[in-house]
C-alpha positions in Angstrom: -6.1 23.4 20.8 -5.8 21.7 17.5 -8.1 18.7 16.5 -7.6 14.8 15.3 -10.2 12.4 14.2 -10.6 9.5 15.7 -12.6 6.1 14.4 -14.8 5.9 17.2 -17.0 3.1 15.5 -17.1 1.4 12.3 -17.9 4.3 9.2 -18.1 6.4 12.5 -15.2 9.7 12.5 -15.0 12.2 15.3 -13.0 15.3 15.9 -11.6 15.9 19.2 -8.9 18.0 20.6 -5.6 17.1 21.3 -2.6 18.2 23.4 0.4 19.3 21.9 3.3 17.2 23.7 6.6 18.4 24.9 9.4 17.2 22.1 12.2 15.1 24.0 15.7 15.8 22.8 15.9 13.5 20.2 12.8 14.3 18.4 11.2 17.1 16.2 7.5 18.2 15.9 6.2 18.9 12.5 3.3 20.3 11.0 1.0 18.7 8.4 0.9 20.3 5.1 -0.4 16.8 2.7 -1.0 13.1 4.5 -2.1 9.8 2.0 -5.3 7.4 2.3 -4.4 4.0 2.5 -7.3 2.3 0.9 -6.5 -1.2 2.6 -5.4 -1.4 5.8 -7.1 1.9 6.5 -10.3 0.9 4.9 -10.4 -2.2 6.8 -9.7 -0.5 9.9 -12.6 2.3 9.5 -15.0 -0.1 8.2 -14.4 -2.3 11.3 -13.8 -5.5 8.5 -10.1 -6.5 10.4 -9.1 -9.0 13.1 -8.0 -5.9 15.3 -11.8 -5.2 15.3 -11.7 -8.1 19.1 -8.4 -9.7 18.6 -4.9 -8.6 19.4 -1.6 -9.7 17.8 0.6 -11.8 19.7 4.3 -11.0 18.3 5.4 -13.5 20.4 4.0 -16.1 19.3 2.5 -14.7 15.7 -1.1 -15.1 16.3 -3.9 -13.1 16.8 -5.7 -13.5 20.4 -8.7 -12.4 22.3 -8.2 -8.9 23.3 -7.9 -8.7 26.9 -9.9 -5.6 27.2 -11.8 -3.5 25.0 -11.3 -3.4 21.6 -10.3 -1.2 18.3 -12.3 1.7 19.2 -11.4 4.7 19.6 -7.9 4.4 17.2 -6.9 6.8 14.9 -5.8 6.4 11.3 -2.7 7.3 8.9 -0.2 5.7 6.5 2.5 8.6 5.2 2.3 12.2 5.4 4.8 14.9 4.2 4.8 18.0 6.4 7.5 21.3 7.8 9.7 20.7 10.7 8.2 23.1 13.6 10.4 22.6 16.4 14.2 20.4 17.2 15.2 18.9 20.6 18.7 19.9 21.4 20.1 16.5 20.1 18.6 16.9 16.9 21.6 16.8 14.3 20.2 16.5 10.2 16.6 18.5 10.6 16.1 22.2 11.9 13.1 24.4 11.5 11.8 24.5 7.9 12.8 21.6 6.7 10.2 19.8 4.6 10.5 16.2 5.6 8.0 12.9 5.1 7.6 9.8 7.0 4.5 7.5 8.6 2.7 9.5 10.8 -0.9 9.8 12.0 -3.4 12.1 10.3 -3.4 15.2 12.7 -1.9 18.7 12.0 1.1 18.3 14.1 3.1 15.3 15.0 6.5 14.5 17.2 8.4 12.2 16.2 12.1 10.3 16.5 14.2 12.6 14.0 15.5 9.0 12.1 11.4 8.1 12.0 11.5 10.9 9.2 13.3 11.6 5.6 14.2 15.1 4.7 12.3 16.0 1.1 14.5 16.3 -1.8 14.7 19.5 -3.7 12.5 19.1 -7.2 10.5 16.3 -4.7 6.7 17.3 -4.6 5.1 16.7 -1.4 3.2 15.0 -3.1 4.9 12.6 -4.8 6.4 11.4 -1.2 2.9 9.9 0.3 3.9 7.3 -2.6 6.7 5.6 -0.4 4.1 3.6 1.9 2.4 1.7 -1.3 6.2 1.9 -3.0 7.8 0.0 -0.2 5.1 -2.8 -0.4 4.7 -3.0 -4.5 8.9 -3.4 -4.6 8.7 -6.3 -2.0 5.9 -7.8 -3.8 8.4 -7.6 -6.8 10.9 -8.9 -5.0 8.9 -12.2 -3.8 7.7 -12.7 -6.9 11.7 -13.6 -7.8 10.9 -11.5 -11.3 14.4 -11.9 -13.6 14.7 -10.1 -16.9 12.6 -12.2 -19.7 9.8 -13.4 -16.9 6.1 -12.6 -17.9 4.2 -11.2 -15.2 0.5 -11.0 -13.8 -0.2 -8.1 -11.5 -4.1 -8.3 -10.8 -5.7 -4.8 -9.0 -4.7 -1.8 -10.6 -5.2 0.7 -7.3 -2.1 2.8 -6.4 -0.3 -0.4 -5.1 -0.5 -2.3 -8.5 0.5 0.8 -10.6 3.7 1.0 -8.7 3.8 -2.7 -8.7 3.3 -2.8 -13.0 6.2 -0.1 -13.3 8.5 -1.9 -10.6 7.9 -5.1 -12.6 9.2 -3.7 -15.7 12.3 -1.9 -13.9 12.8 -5.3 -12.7 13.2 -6.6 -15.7 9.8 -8.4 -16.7 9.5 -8.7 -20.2 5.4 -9.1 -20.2 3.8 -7.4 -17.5 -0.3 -8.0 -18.2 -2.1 -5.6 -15.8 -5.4 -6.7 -14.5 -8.2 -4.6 -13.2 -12.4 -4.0 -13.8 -12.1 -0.8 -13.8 -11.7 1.1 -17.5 -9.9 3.8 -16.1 -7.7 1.9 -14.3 -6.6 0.4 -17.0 -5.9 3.4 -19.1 -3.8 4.7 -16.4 -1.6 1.5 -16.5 -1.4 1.7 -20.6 -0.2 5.3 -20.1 2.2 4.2 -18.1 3.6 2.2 -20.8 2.0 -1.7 -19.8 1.0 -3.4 -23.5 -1.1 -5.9 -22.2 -4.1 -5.0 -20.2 -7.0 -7.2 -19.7 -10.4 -6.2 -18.2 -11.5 -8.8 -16.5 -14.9 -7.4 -16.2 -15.2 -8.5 -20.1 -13.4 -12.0 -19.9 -12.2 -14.9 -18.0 -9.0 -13.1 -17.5 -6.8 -16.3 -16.3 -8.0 -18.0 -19.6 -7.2 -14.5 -21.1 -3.6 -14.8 -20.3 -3.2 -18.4 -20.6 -4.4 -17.6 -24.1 -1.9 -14.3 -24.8 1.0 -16.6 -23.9 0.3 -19.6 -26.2 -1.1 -21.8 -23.4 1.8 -21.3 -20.9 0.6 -19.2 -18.9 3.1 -16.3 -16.6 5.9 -17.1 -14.6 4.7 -15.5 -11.9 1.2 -13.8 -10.5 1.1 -10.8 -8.0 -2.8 -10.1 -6.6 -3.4 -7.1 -5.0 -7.1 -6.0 -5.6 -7.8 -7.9 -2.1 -11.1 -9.6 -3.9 -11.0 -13.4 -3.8 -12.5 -13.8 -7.4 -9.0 -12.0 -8.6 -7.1 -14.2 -7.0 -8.7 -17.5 -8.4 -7.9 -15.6 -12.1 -4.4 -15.3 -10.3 -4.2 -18.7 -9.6 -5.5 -19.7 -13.0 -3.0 -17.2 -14.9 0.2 -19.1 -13.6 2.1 -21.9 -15.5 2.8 -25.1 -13.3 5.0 -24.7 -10.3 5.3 -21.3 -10.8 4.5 -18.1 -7.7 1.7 -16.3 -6.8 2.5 -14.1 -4.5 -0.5 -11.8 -2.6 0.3 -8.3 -1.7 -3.5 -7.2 -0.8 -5.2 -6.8 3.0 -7.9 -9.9 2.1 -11.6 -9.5 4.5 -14.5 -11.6 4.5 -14.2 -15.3 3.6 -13.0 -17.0 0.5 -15.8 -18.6 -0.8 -15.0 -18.1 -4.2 -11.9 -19.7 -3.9 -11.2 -23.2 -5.5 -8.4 -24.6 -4.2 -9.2 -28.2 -6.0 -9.0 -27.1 -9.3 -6.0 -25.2 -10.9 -4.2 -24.5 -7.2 -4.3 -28.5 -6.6 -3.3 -29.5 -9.9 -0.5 -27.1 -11.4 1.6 -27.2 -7.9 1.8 -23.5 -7.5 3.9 -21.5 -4.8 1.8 -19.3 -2.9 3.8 -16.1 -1.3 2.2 -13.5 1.6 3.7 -10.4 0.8 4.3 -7.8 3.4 7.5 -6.1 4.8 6.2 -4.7 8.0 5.3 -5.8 11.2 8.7 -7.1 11.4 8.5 -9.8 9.0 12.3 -10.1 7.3 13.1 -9.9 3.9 13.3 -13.2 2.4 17.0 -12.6 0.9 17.7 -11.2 4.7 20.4 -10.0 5.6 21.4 -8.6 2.3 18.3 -6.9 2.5 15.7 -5.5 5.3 13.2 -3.2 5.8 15.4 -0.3 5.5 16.8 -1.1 2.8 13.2 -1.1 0.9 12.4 1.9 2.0 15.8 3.4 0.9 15.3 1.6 -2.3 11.8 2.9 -3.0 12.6 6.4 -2.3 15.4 6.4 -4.7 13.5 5.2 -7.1 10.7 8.3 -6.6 13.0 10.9 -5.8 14.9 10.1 -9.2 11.5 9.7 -11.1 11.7 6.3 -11.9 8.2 6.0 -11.2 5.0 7.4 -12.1 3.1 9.4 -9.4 0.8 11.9 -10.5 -1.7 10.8 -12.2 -2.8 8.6 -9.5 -3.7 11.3 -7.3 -7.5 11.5 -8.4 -9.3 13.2 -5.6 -8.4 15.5 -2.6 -9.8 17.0 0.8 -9.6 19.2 3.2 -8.7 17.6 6.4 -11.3 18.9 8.3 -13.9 17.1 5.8 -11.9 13.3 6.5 -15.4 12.2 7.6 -16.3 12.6 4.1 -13.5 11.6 2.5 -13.2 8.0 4.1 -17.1 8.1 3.3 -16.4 8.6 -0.2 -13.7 5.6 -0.5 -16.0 3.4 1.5 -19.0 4.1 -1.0 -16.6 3.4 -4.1 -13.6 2.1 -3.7 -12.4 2.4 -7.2 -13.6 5.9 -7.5 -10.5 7.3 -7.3 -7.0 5.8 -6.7 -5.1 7.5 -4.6 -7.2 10.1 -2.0 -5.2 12.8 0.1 -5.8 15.3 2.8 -4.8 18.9 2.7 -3.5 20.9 5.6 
């Protein structure tokens, strides 16, 4: 029987068989060949630093509650994964047996699935290259709440696979000054390779005063944070011009004590924007635009190679050694930014 890993505590990943299900005639099973880490939501998950950890969300009433019963654990993780169609229910129309196809499915070696859950991989398309739609989808809706026109100067603070998508998708948007923010050297270098002029280390600077500085005192027009550490997002805050957006992209834990809400945020009357297209959330220029059509738009924009992909992919593992791997981002989470399993 094959095996999946569950989180059975927090840092805690166990292997246990699973059965295979009967496909109903409307779905396909597929087998795992590469699936992507999520450092975020998957982190927080693993690590046990998330509200799901004794709290259940109430979509009714948009609110997290007391969990009934038990809590988070066991629960398994995933974000995208890019695999080869095994098997077709009889009402199965665009996939057969073969096909290579992607969509956002559990880490495991086989999954079933509704055939419109998945999207059939383009020919030149690395398998790769298509774990990129999860953080593509939420960098172009962060680029789309930020309201960036062609000549706008933009922020983007937390260069991890989200933010380099985010610094390209910025540009394609039009931006005329994207200044990419990070701590991390490397990081950095990835995001001048990919063509970004200004990047600022904020290890080595105060990097709000930084920018305020680059742009003659005026600070951008708008700031996207999406390192998920509170001390960016004060920079953030500090980066913008008055009245302008921050918008926040990144899955925050802990507390905000570094936060100063008094100083700049009080004071320069900023527009703060949460940023995330799931958990059906609608777009903000709904209905002219949805979920979907993110999606959609995202995977054009990989499939035609609009974006920059490979590079990012910094370290990979076997499936069978997940344990480690999840260990390895937990220990450093800038070690590497983008993680993958193998099949």
């Amino acid at each position: 029987m094959p095996q999946e890993f569950l989180v059975t505590a927090p840092g805690i990943i166990e292997f246990h068989e699973y059965v295979e299900p009967q496909i109903q005639a409307d779905e396909v099973r597929v087998k795992s060949l590469v699936s992507g880490i999520k450092t975020g939501t998957e982190m927080a998950l693993y690590q046990g630093k998330t509200p799901f950890l004794d709290q259940q969300f109430d979509l009714e009433f948009r609110l997290f509650r007391s969990a009934a019963q038990g809590g988070l654990y066991p629960c398994n993780l995933g974000s995208w994964l890019t695999g080869m169609v095994m098997e077709v229910g009889p009402k199965v129309k665009k996939l057969k047996p073969g096909d290579l196809v992607h969509g956002g499915l559990p880490h495991r070696p086989t999954n079933v699935c509704k055939e419109d859950a998945l999207y059939l991989l383009q020919e030149g398309m690395s398998p790769e290259t298509a774990l990129f739609l999860d953080p593509a989808i939420f960098a172009l809706q962060a680029v789309h709440d930020a309201q960036i026109k062609v000549g706008d100067h933009v922020a983007v603070f937390g260069l991890g696979a989200l933010g380099l998508l985010t610094v390209q998708i910025a540009r394609l948007n039009g931006a005329e000054r994207v200044f990419a923010v990070d701590v991390l050297p490397h990081r950095l270098e990835l995001a001048s390779r990919m063509g970004i002029d200004e990047c600022i280390d904020a290890s080595q600077c105060d990097a709000g005063m930084e920018i305020k500085n680059r742009t003659g005192g005026k600070g951008v027009d708008a700031g996207i944070e999406i390192s998920g550490a509170y001390t960016a997002l004060q920079s953030a805050i500090r980066s913008v011009h008055p009245g302008g957006l921050l918008v926040t992209a990144s899955y925050f834990t802990g507390n905000g004590n570094q936060l100063n809400l008094g100083a700049e945020w009080h004071h320069n009357r900023l527009t703060l924007i949460s940023s995330m297209p799931v958990w059906g959330m609608p777009h903000r220029c709904y209905p002219m635009w949805d979920l979907k059509r993110i999606e959609r738009t995202a995977l054009h924009l990989l499939e035609t190679n609009r974006l920059v992909t490979s590079p990012l992919i910094e370290k990979r593992f076997a499936y069978a050694q997940a344990a480690e791997a999840y260990r390895f981002i937990s220990a450093d989470p800038g070690a590497a930014v983008k993680v993958i399993l193998d099949y």
